[in-house]
Backbone as XML, in Angstrom:
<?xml version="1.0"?>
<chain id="A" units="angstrom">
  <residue number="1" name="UNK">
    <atom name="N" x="-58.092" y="-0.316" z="33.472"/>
    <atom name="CA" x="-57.801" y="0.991" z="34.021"/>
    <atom name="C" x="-56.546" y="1.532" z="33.341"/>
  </residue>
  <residue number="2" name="UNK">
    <atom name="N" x="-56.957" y="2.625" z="33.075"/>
    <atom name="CA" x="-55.372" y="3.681" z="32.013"/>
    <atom name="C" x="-55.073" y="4.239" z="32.870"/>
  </residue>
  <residue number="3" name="UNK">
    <atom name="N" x="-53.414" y="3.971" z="33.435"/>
    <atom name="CA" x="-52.618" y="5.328" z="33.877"/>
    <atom name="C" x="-51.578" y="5.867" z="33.216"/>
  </residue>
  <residue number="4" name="UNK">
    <atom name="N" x="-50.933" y="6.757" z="34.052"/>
    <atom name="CA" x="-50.198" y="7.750" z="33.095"/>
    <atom name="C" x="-48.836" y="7.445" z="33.380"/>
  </residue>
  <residue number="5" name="UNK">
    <atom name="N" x="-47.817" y="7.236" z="32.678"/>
    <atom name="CA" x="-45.948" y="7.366" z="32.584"/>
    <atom name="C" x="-45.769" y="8.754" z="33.044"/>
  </residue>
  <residue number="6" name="UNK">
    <atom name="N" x="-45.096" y="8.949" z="34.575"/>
    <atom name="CA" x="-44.795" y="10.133" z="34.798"/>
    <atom name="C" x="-43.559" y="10.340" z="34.760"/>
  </residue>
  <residue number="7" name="UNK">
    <atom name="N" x="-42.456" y="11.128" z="34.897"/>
    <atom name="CA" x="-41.152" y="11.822" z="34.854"/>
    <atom name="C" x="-41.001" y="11.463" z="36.464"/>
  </residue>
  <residue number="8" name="UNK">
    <atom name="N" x="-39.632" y="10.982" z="36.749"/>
    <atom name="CA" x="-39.201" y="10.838" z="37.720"/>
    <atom name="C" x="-37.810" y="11.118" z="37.791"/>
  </residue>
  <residue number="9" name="UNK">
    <atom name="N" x="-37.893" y="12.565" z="38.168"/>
    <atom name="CA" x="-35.770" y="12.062" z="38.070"/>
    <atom name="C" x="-35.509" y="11.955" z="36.583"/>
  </residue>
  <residue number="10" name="UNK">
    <atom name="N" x="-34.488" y="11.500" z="36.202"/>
    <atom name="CA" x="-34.026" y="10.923" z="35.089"/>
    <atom name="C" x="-34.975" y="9.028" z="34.975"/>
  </residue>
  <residue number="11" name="UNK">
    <atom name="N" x="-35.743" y="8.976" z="35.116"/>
    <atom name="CA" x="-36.220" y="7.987" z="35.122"/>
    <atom name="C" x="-38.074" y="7.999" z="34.789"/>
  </residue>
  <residue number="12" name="UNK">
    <atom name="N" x="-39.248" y="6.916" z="34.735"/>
    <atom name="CA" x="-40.329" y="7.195" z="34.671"/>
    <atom name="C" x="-40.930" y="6.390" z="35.849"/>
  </residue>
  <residue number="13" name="UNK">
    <atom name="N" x="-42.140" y="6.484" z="35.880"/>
    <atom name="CA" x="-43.083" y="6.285" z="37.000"/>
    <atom name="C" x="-44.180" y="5.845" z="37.133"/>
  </residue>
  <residue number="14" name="UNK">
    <atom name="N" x="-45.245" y="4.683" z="37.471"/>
    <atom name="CA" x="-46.299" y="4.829" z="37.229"/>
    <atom name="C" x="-46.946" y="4.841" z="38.498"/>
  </residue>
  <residue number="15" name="UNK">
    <atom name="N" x="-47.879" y="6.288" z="38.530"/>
    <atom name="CA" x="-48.958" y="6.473" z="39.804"/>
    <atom name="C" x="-49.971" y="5.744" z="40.136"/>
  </residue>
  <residue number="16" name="UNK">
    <atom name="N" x="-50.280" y="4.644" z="41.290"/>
    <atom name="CA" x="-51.355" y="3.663" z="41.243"/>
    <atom name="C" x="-52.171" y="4.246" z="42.397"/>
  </residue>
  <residue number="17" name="UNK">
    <atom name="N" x="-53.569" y="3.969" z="41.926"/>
    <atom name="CA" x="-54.361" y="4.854" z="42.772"/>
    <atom name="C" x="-54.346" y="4.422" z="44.134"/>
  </residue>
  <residue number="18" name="UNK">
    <atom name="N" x="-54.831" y="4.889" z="45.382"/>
    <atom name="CA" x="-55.178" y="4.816" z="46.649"/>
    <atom name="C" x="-55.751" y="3.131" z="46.532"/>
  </residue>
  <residue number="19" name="UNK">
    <atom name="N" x="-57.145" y="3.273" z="45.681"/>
    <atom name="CA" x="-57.747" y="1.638" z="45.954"/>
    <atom name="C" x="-57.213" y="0.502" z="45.492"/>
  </residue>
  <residue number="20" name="UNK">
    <atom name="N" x="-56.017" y="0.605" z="44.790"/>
    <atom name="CA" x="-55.477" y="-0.630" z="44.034"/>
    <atom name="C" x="-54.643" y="-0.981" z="45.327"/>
  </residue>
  <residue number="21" name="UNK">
    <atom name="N" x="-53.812" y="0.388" z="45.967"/>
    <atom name="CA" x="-52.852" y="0.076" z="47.138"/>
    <atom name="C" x="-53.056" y="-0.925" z="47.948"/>
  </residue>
  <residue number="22" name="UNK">
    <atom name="N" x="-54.836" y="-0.357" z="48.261"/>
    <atom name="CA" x="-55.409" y="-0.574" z="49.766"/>
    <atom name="C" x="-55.687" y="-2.567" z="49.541"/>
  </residue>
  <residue number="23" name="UNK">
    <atom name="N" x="-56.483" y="-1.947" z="48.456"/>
    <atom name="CA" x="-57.228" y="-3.660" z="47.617"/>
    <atom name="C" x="-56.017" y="-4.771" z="47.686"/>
  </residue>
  <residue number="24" name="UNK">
    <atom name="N" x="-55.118" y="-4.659" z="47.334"/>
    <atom name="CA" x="-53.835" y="-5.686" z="47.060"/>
    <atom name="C" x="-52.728" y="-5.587" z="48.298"/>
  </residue>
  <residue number="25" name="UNK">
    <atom name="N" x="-52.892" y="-4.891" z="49.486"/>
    <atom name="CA" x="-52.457" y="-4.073" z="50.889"/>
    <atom name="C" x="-50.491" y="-4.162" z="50.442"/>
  </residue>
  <residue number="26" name="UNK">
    <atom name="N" x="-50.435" y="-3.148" z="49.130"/>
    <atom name="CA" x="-48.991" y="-2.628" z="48.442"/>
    <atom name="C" x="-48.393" y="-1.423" z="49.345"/>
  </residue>
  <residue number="27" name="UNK">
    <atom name="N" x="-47.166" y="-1.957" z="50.173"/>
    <atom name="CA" x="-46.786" y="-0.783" z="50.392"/>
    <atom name="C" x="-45.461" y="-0.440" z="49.785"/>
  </residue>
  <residue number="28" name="UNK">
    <atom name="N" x="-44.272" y="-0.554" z="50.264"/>
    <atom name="CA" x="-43.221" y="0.617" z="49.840"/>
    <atom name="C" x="-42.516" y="-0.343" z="48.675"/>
  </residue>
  <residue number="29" name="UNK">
    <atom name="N" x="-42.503" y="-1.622" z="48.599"/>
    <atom name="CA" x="-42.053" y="-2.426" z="47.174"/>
    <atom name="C" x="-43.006" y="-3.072" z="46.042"/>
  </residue>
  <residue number="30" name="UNK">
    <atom name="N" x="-42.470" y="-3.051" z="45.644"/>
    <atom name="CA" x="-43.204" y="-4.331" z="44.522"/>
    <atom name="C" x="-42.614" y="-5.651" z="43.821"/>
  </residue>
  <residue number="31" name="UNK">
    <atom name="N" x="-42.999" y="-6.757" z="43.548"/>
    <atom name="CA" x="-42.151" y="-7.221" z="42.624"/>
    <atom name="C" x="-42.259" y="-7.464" z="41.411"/>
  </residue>
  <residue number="32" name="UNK">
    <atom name="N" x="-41.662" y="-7.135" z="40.158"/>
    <atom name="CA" x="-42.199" y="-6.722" z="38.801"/>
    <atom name="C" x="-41.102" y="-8.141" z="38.170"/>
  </residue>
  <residue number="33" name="UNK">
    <atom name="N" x="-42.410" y="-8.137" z="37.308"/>
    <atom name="CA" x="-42.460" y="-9.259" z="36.647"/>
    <atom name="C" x="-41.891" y="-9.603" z="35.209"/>
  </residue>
  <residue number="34" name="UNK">
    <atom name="N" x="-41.193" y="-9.470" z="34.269"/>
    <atom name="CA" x="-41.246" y="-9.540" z="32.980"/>
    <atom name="C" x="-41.529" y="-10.745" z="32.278"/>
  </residue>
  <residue number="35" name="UNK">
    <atom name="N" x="-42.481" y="-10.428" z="31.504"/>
    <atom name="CA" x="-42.860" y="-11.185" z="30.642"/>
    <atom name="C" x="-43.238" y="-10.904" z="29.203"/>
  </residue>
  <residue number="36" name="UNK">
    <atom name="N" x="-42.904" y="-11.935" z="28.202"/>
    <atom name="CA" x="-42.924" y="-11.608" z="26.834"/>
    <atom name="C" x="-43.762" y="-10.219" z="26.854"/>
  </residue>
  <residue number="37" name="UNK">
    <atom name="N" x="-45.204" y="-10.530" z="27.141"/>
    <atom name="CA" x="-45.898" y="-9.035" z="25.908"/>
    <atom name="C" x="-46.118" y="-8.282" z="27.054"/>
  </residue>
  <residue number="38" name="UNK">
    <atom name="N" x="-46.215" y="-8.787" z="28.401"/>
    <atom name="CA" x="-46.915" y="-7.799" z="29.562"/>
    <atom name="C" x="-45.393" y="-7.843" z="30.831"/>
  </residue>
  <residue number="39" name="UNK">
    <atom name="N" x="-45.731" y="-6.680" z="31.300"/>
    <atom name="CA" x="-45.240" y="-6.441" z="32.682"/>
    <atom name="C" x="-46.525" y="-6.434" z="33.585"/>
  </residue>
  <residue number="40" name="UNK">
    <atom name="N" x="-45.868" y="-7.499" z="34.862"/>
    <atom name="CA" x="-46.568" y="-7.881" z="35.985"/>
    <atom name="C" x="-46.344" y="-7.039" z="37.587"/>
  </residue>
  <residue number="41" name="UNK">
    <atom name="N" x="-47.218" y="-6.584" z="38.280"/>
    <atom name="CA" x="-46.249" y="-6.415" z="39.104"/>
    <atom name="C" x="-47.353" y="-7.049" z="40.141"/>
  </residue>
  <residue number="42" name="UNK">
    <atom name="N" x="-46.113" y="-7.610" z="41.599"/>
    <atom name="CA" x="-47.047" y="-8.457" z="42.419"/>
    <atom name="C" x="-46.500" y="-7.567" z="43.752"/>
  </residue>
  <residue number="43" name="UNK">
    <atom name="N" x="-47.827" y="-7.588" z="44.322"/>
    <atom name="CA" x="-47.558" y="-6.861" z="46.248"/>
    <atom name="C" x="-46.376" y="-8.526" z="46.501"/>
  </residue>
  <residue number="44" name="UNK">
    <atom name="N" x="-45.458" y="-8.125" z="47.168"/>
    <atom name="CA" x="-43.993" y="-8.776" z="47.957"/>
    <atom name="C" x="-45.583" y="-9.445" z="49.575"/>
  </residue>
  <residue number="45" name="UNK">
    <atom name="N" x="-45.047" y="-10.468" z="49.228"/>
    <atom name="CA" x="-45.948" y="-11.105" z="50.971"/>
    <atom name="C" x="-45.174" y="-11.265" z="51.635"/>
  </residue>
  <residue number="46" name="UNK">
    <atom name="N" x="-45.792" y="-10.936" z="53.275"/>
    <atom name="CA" x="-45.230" y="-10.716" z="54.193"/>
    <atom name="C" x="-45.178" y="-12.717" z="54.761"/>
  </residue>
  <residue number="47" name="UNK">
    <atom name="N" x="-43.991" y="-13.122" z="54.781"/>
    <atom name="CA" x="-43.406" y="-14.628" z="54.746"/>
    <atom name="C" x="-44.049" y="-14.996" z="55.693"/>
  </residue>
  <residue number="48" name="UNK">
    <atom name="N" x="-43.715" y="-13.900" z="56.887"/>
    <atom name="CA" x="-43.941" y="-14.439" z="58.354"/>
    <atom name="C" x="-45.125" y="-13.655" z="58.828"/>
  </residue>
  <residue number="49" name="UNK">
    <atom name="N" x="-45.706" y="-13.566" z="58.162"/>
    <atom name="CA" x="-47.288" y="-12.777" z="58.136"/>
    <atom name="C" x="-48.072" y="-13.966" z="58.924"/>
  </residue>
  <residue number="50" name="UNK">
    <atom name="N" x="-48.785" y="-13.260" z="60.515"/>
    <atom name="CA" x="-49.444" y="-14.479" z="60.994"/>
    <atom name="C" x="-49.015" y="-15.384" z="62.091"/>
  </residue>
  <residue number="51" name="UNK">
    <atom name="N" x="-47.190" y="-15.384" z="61.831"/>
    <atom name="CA" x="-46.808" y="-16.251" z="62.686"/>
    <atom name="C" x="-47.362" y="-15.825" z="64.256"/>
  </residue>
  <residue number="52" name="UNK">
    <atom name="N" x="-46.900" y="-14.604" z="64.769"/>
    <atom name="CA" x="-47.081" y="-14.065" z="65.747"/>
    <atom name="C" x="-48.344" y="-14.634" z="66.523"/>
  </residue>
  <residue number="53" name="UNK">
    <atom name="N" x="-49.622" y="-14.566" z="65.445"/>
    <atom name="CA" x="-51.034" y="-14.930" z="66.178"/>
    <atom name="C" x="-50.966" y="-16.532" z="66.220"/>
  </residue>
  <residue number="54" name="UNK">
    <atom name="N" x="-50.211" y="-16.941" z="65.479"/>
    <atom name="CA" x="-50.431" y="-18.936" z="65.438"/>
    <atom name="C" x="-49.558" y="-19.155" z="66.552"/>
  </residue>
  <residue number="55" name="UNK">
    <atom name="N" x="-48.408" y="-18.814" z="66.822"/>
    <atom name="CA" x="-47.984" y="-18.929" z="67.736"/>
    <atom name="C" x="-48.230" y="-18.749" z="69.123"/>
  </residue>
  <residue number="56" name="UNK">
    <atom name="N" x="-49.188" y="-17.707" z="69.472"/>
    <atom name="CA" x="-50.023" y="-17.205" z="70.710"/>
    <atom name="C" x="-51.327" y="-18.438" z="70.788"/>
  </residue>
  <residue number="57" name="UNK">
    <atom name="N" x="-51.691" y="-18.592" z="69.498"/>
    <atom name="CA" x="-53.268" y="-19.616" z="69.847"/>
    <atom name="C" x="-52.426" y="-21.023" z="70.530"/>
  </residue>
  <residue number="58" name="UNK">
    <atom name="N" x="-51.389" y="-20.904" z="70.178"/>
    <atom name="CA" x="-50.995" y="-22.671" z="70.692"/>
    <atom name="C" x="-50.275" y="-22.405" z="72.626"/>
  </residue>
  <residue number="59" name="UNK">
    <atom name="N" x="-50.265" y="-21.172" z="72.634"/>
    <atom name="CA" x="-50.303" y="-21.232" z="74.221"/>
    <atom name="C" x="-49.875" y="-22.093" z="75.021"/>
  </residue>
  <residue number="60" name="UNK">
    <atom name="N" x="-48.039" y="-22.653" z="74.765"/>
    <atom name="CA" x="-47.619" y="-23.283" z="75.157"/>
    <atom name="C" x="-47.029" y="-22.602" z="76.180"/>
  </residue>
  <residue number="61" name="UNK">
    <atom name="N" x="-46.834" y="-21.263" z="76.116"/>
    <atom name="CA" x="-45.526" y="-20.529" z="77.157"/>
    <atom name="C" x="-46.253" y="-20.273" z="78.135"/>
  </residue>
  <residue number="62" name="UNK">
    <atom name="N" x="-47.447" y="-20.223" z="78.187"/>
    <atom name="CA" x="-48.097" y="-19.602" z="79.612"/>
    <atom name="C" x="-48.541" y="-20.684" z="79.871"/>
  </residue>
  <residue number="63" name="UNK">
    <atom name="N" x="-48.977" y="-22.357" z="79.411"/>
    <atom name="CA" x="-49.379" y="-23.253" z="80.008"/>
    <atom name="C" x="-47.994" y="-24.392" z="80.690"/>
  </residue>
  <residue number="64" name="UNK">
    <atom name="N" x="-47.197" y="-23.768" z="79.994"/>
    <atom name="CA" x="-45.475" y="-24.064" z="80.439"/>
    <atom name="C" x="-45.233" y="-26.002" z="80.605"/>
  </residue>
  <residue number="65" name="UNK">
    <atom name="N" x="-46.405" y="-26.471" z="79.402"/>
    <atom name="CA" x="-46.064" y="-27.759" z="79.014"/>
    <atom name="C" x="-45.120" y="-28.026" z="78.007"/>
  </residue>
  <residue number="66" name="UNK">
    <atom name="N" x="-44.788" y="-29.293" z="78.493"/>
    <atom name="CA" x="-43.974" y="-30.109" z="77.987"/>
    <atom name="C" x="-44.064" y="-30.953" z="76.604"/>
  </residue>
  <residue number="67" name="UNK">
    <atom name="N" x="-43.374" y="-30.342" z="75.780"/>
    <atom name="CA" x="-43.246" y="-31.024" z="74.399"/>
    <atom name="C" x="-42.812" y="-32.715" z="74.554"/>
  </residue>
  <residue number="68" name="UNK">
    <atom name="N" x="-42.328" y="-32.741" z="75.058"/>
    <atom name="CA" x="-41.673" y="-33.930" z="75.211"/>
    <atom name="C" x="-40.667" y="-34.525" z="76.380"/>
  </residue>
  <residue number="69" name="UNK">
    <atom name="N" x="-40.637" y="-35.626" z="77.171"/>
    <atom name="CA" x="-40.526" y="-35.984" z="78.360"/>
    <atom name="C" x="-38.904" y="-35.548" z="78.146"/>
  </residue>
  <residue number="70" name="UNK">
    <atom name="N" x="-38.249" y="-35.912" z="79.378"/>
    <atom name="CA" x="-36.728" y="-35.983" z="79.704"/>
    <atom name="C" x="-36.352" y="-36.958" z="79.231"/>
  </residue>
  <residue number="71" name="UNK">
    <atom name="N" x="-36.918" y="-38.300" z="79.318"/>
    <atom name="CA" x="-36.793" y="-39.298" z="79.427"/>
    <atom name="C" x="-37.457" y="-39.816" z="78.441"/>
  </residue>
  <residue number="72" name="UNK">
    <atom name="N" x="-36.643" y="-41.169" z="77.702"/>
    <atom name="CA" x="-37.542" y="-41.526" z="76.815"/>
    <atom name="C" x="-37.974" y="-43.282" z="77.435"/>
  </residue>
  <residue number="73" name="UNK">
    <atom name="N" x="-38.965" y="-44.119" z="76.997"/>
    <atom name="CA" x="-39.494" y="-45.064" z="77.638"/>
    <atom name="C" x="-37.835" y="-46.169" z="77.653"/>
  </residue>
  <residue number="74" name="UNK">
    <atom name="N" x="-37.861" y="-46.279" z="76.326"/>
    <atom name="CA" x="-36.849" y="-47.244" z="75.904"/>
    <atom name="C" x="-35.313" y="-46.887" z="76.385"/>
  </residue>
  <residue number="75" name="UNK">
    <atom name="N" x="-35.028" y="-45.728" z="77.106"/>
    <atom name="CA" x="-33.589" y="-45.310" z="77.303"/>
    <atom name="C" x="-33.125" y="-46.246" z="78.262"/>
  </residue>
  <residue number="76" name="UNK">
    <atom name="N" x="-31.665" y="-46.673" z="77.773"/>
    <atom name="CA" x="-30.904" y="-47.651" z="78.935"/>
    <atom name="C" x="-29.770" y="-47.014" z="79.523"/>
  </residue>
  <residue number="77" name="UNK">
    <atom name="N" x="-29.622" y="-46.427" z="80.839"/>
    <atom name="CA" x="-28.915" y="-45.808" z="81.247"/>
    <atom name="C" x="-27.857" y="-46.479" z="81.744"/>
  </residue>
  <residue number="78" name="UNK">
    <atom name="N" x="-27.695" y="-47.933" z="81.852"/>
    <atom name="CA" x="-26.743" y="-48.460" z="82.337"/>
    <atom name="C" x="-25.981" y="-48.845" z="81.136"/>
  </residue>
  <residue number="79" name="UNK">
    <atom name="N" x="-25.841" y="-48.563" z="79.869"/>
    <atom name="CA" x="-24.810" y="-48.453" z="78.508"/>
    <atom name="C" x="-24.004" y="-47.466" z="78.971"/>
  </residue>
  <residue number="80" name="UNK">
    <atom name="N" x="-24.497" y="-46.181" z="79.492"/>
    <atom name="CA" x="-23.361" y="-45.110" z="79.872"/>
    <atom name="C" x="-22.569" y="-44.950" z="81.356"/>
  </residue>
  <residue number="81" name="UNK">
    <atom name="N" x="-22.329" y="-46.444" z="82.001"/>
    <atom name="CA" x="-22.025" y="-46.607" z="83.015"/>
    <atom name="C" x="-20.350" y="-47.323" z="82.491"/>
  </residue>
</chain>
């Protein structure tokens, strides 16, 4: 696909169509790449993309269990006496 070097400011620009946006889900950054003969540019991923729903399927806060006891089997409480 050929696009065009536009004028920006004192600077240039390149216009990427609607479906490349949508296809690769690019919004307001990019991260550009240099390399010897080509420039790369990659959609920035969202790190914590997801957490929100993995965190809800494990449904610990509304089943309000316990990760792990108070108490452990082997603890000797009479060392801190």
């Amino acid at each position: 696909m050929k696009v065009s070097v536009i004028k920006i400011g004192n600077s240039k620009g390149v216009r990427l169509p609607k479906s490349i946006l949508e296809k690769y889900q690019i919004g307001e950054k990019l991260e550009l790449v240099e390399e010897p003969t080509q420039i790369v540019f990659r959609p920035i991923a969202n790190p914590r993309k997801g957490w929100k729903e993995a965190f809800e399927s494990v449904d610990l806060i509304q089943r309000n269990e316990e990760l792990m006891g108070d108490v452990f089997d082997d603890e000797n409480f009479e060392e801190w006496n």
